[in-house]
N, C-alpha and C positions, 0 to 999 in steps of 0.2 A: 527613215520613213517619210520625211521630208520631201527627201528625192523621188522616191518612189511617187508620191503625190505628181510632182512635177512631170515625171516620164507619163504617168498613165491619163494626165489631165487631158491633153490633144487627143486621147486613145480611142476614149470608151465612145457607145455613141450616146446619144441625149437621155434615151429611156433603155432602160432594161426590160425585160419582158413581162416584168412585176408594175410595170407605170414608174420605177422608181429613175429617180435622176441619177446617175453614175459620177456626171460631174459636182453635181451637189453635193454629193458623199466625201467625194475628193476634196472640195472643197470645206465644207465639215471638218473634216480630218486635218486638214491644216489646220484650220484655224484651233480649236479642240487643242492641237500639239502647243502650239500658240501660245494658247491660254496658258498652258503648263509650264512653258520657260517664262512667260513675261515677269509672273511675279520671284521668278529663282533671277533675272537678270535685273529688274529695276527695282525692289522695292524688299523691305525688311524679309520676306517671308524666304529669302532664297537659301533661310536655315531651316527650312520648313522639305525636307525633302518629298514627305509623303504626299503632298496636293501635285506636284511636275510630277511624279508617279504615276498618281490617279489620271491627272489630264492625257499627260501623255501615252497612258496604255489606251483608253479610249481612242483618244483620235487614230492611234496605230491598229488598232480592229479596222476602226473605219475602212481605215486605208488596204487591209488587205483584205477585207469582204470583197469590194472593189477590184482588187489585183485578181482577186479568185474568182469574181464572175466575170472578168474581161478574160483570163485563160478559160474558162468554160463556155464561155460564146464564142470563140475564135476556135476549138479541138472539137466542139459538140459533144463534150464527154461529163456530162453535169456531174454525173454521179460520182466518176473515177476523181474529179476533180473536188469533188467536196469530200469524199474517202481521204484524199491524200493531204489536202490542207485541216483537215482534222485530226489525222496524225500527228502532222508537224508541229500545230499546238498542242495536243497533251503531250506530247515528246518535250517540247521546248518545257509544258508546265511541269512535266515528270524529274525533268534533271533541276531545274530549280529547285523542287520542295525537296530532292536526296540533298542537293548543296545544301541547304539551310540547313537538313537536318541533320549533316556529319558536321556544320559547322555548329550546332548546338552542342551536339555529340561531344566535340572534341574539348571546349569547354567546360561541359560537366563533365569531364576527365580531370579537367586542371583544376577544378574546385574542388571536387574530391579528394584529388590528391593533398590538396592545401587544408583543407576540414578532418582529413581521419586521421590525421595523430592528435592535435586539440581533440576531436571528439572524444578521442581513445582514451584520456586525458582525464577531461572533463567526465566521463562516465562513471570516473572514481566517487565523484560529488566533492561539491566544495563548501566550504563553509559557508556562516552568513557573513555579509557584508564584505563580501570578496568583489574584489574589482578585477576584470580582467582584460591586460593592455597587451594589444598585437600592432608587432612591429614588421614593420616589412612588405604589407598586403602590395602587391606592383598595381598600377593605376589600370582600370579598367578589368580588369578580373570578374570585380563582382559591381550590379548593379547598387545603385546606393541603398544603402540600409538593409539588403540581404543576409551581408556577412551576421550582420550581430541580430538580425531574425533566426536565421539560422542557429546562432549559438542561445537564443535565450529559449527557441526550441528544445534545443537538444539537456537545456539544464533552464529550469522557467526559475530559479530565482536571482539569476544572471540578467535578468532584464533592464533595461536603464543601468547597465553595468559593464559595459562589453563600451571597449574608448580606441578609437585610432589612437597610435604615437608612431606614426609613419613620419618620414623626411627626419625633420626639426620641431615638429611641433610639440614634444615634450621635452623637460628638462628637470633638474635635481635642485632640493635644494635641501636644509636642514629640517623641514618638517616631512618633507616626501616628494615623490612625484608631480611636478606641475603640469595641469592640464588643461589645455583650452577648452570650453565651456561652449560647445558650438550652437548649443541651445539659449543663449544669454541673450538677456534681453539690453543687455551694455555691452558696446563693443569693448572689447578685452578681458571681458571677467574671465576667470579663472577659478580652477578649487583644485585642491591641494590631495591628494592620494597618500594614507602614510604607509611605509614600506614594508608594514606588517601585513596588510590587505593585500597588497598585490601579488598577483598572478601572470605572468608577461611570456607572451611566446613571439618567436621571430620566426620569420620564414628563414627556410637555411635552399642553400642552392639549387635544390626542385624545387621552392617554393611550397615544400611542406612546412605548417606550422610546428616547428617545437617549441615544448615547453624551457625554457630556458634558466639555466642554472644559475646565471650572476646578471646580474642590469646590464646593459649597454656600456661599454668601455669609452663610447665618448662622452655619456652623459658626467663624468670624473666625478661620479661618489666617491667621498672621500671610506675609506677602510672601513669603519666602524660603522659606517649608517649602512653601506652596501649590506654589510655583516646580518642586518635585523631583516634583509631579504631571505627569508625562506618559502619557496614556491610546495614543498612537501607539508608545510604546516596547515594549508592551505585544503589540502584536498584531505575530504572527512571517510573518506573509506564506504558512504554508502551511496552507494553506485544508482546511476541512472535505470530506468527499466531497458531489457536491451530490446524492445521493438522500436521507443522512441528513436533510439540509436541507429538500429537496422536502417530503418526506414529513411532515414535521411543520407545513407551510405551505401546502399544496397546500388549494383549489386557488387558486390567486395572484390571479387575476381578484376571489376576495371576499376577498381580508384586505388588499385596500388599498395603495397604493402605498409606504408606508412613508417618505415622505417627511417632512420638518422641518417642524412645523405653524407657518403663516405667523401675522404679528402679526396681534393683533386688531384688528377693525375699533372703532373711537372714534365714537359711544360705544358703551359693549358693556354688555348686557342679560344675566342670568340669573335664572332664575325659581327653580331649584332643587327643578323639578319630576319632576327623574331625578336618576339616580346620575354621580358628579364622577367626571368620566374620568381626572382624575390630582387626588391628592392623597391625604391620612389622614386618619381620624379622623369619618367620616359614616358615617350608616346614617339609610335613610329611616323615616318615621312608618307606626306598624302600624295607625293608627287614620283610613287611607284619607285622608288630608290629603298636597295635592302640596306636601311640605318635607321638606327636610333636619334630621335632629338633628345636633351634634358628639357625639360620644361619648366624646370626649376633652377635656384640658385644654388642647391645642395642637392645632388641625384647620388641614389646608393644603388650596388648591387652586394648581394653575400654571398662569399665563395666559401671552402671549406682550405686554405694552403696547411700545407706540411711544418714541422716544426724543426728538418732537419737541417737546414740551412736560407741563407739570406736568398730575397726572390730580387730575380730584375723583370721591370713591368715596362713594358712600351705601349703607347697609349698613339693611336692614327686618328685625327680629324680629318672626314670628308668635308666639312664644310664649317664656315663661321661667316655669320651674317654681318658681324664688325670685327676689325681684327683686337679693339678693344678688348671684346669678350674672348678672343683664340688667348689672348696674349697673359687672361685674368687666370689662365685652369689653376688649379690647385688641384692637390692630392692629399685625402688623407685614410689613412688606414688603421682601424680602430681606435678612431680619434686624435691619432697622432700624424702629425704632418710628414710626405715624403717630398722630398725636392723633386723637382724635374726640372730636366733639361732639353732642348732642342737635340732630335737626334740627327746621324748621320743623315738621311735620306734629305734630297732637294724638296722633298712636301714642307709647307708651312705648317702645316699643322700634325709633327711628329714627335711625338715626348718621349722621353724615358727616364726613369727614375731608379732608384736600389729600396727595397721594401728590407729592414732588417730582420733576423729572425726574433730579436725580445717585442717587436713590434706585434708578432703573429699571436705569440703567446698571450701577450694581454688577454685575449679571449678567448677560453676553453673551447665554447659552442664555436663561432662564425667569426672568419676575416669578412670583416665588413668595409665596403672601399668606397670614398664616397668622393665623387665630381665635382669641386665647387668654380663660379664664376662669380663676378661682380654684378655684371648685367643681362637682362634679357631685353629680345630685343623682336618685334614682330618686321618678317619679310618685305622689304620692296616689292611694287607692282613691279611684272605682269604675276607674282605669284600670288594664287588664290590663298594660301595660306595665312591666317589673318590669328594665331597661335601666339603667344610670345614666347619664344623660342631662344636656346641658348646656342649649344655645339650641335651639329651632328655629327654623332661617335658612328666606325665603320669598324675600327676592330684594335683588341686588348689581347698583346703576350703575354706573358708569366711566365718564367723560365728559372731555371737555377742562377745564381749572380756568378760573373766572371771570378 
């Protein structure tokens, strides 16, 4: 629109046939656009996207009021001309508001699908002073505090009850689940969950929530304490009203049948050119590249492998910002570490490892695989990305082992 300022500035003549200045408009227009980059280019607000929005759609009316009355003084055709430039904007406005709205769409698709087995779940009723810990939720899913609005919704005395234990953030110890305390008014407090109260669902590889039958295999409860986990003692048998239910899931035909995502098929291919339906610690590349970063020092994804033999996994870096960090990966899979190795291929950044099958088994629900590095590390200019960023992952095999 810039440009367009520039081409029509020499153009138009001094008045319109309204008394109005043409170049003044133009001039307007610029500046207006102007105003909307200056503070995205010098000054804190350039995290502020919606004001360079606002400025800049203005000025760009401006600017084509202007374009539209200089092609309507030069055709003589006012009318055909203001017909057709009003087209082009509700057309232009018409496919914006469909994009937004299959992109809301398609989201409450994936919430759905992630909410109706919990819900299906929870509608049994749970007892009092049930905690319930969900593992797995992938970053950006839900906006903050939804998730567990939603669940204290759908069951109201689940409220102030409902705890992330995504990544690393929880752990075991002899009195129960340890939980950071995000509401503390000490940095670090904690409180303690004992293992009779809990209730714990993981996303499994749609990134539906199941209810999950044994704790986490990395958190290494020892036998006897895991034992005093019963997720079934939990739920009291009387059930939610089903509109509350309804109503939060409707309508049923798109959020999916909420069933237990079958194993995967051998071998299994991911590109890593969308967002990980269940796991922590990813957020994709803003520099139009189909890959994942971790954004963490621990990134999970859950698969569902097979129990019938040992898996070999190849793991491909597109990118690493230090070779430090290519050099730190780690692998571990349900908490137990796999080696890797540098593979065949002339890429730096090619792993491969043997995944065993007593490994798999550790965990009846979910192979849970998780990325670890030493450090993260934010971008070098000219990149706008200002992130602190680990690997970027381009794509994961899983194949039967040699």
């Amino acid at each position: 629109m810039g440009a367009l300022g520039l081409v029509l500035w020499p153009g138009p003549p001094a008045t319109s046939r309204r008394g109005l200045s043409a170049r003044g408009l133009v001039l307007t227009g610029l500046v207006v656009i102007g105003a909307g980059y200056m503070p995205y280019l010098l000054t804190l607000l350039r995290d502020e996207p919606t004001r360079t929005m606002l400025y800049c759609s203005l000025g760009a009316a401006l600017l084509w009021a202007v374009a539209v009355d200089t092609l309507a003084e030069a055709l003589g055709r006012r009318r055909w001309m203001f017909a057709g430039a009003s087209a082009v904007l509700v057309a232009l406005a018409l496919s914006k508001a469909l994009a937004q709205h299959r992109y809301y769409r398609d989201w409450a698709r994936v919430q759905q699908r992630m909410l109706r087995p919990i819900a299906r779940t929870l509608e049994q009723g749970v007892r009092p002073r049930t905690v319930v810990l969900v593992d797995g939720i992938p970053d950006g899913v839900f906006a903050e505090g939804v998730l567990w609005s939603a669940l204290a919704y759908l069951v109201p005395p689940l409220r102030n009850a409902v705890v992330s234990c995504g990544g690393s953030r929880c752990s075991a110890e002899a009195a129960g689940i340890v939980v950071p305390d995000d509401g503390a008014t000490r940095p670090g407090q904690r409180w303690v969950v004992p293992y009779e109260r809990v209730l714990m669902f993981r996303a499994d590889g749609s990134g539906a929530l199941q209810l999950a039958s044994r704790l986490p295999w990395r958190w290494h409860v020892p036998a006897d304490l895991a034992a005093r986990y019963r997720p079934e003692a939990r739920l009291s048998g009387h059930g939610v009203p089903a509109p509350r239910l309804q109503s939060a899931l409707e309508p049923p035909s798109e959020a999916g049948d909420g069933g237990t995502a079958s194993t995967r098929p051998c071998p299994f291919v991911w590109e890593f050119d969308r967002p990980i339906a269940s796991g922590t610690g990813w957020e994709p590349s803003i520099e139009g590249r189909s890959a994942q970063w971790t954004t963490a020092r621990w990134a999970s994804m859950n698969l569902r492998l097979d129990e019938i033999h040992d898996h070999r996994v190849r793991i491909v870096i597109a990118y690493a910002i230090s070779p430090q960090t290519l050099d730190s990966l780690r692998l571990e899979v349900n908490g137990a570490p796999v080696p890797l190795q540098r593979g065949r291929s002339s890429r730096a950044g090619d792993f491969v490892g043997d995944i065993p099958r007593a490994v798999v088994t550790l965990d009846p629900d979910l192979t849970e695989l998780a990325f670890l590095v030493d450090r993260l590390d934010v971008p070098p200019p000219p990149s706008a990305d200002r992130r602190s960023l680990g690997l970027m992952f381009d794509r994961l095999e899983i194949g039967p082992a040699p």
